[in-house]
N, C-alpha and C positions, 0 to 999 in steps of 0.2 A: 133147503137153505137158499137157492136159489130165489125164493119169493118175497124175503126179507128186505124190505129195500126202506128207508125210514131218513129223512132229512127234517132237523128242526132247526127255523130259521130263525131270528133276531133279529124282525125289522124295528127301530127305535129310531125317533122324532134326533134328526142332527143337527141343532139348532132351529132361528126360523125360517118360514117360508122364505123362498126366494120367486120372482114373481109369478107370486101365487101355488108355486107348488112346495110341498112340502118335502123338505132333505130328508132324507134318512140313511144309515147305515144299516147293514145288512152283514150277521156274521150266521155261521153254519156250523151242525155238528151233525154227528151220526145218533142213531138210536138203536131201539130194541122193540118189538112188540112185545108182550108179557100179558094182554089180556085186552079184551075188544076196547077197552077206552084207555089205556095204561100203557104207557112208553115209560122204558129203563134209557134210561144216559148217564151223561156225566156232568156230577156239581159246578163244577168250571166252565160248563157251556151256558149255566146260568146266569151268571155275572157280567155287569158290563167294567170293563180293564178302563173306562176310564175315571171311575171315582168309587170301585167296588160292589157298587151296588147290587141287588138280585131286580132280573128282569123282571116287572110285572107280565104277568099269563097273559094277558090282553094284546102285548108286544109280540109274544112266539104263535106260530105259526107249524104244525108239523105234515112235513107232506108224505105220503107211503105213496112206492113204488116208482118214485122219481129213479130214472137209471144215468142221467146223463143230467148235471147242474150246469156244464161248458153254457158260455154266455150264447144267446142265438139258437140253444139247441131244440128242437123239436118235443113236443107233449108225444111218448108212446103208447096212447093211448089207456096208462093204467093211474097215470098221475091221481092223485084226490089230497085235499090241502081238508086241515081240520084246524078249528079252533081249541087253542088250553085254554080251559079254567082255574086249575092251578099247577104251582112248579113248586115241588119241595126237594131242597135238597137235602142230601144229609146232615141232621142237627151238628153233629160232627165234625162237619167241612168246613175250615177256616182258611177263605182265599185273603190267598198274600201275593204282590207281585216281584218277580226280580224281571227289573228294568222294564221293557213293553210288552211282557206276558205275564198272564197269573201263575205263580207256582202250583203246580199241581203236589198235593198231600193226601195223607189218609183220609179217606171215607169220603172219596171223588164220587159219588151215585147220587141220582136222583129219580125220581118218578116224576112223568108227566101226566094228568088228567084231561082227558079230551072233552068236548062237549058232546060228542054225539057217540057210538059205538062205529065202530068198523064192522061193515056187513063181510064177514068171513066170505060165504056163499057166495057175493056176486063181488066178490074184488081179487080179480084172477092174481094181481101183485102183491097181495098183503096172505099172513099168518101168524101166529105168534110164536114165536121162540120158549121151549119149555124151559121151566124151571126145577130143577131138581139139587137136591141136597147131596149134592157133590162135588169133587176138586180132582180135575183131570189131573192124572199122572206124568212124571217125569219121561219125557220124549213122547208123549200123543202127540198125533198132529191135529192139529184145532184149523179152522177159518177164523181171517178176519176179513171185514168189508166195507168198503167207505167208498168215499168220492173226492179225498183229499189229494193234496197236490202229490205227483210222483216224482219231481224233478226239483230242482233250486227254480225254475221259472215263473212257478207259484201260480200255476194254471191250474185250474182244478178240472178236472178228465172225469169219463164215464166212470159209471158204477165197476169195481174191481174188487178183484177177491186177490186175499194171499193165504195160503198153506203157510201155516207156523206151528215150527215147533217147541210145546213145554219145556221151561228150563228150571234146574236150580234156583231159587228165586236170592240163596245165600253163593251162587258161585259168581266168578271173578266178574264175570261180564254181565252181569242179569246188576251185581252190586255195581259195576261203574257206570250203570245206567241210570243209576237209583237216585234218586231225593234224599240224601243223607238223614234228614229228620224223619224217615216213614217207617211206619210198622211195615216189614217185609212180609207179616202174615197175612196181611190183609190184599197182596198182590199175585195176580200170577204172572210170571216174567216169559216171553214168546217169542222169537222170532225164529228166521228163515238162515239159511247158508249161504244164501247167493244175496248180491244185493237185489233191492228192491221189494224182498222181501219181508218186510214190515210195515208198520203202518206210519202216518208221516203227519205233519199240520193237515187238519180240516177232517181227520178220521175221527177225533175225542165223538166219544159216547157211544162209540158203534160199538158191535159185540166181538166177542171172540165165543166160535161155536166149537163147540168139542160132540163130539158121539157117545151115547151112552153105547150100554151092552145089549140096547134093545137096536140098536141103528139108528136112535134118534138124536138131531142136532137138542144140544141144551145150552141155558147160557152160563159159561168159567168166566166171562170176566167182561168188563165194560173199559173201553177203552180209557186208560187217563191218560199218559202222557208217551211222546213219541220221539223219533228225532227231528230233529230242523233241519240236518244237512242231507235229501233227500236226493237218490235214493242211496240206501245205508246196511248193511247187515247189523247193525245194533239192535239190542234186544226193546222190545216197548215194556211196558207195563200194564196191568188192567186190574182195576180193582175185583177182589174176587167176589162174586156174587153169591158164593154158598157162605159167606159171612155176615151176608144182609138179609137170609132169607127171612129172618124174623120181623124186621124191620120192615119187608115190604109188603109181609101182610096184614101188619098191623097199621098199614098207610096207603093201602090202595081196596078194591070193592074183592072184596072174596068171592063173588060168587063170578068174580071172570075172570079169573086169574088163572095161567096156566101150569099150573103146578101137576106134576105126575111123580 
């Protein structure tokens, strides 16, 4: 779990140049490996909040093994940036905003396509997260991992993990966490006892890893939505990934895909 490290960025043109250089904005989410050219995230990282649109693939940018995004901070030596070719997300996913965020809803997932493969072999920070056709149980402890912010000061800090634990996705807190309009089957609901433990703005599309019965990390759920008021013991949400497994093989390359 440790080797998973996945940031996809959102550089897009912010108007025009100003002398001579060109503006851009720059928004960030987390991901997933799933197979040498295929990144899992999340729909809503797709979109730009301010006219709905979906990114052109040309705009993203996906870096493996960035551990630290803090402004000024040092390349450790494993960074490597890839171009997308395409972003789909789920036919499904209907972005809507309330006030200056997308709502996040059902069938928040998407697959990214890379241009080139990831050399497994010589890239000591990158793996892929398996995929297995299953839905952790109530009270496993799963990982999540991102580089979003952990405080209200909206600084986004090194790469971090949180131990969370599966919950009821129908009890009181997993539901006052919820999107009113969502199918609850389609989420696993996760978090921690103490605050801090959860995931927070700038995690969306990281994973939540859970262990099978073999010992291996697999992926339960892709980050969709979190809290704001950081840090929080409120429960996050993740769309569950054994509800897409079909869907993502019939929309990414089979023969690299890491399914067990």
């Amino acid at each position: 779990m440790g080797k998973i490290h996945v940031r996809i960025l959102a550089i897009v043109p912010d108007g025009p140049p100003i002398n001579n250089q060109q503006v851009v904005s720059i928004s960030t989410c987390g991901g997933s490996i799933i197979g040498s050219r295929t990144i899992l995230t999340a729909a809503h990282c797709l979109f730009n909040t301010d006219d709905l649109s979906l990114y052109s693939a040309s705009f993203l940018t996906v870096r493996i093994g960035a551990r630290n995004d803090a402004v000024g901070a040092k390349p450790q030596g494993c960074e490597k940036d890839f171009k997308v070719t395409r972003a789909f997300p789920h036919p499904g996913f209907r972005p809507t905003m309330t006030g200056q965020k997308l709502k996040q809803t059902n069938n928040d997932i998407a697959l990214l396509t890379l241009a080139e493969d990831i050399d497994f072999a010589n890239s000591p920070c990158a793996c892929p997260l398996c995929l297995e056709d299953k839905v952790p149980e109530v009270g496993a402890q799963c990982i999540a991992n991102g580089v979003g912010v952990q405080n209200n000061d909206n600084a986004v800090k090194a790469m971090q993990y949180a131990q969370l634990d599966v919950k009821d996705a129908l009890s009181e807190e997993c539901l006052s966490a919820a999107n009113k309009e969502e199918d609850n089957s389609l989420f696993v609901c996760a978090g921690g006892e103490t605050r801090g433990t959860s995931t927070c703005q700038g995690d969306s599309g990281g994973p939540l890893a859970c262990l099978d019965a073999n010992g291996k990390f697999y992926s339960a759920g892709v980050s969709s939505y979190a809290v704001t008021n950081c840090p929080s013991t409120r429960p996050a949400h993740f769309s569950k990934t054994q509800r897409y497994l079909d869907w993502i093989r019939a929309n990414a390359e089979q023969s690299q895909l890491s399914f067990v």
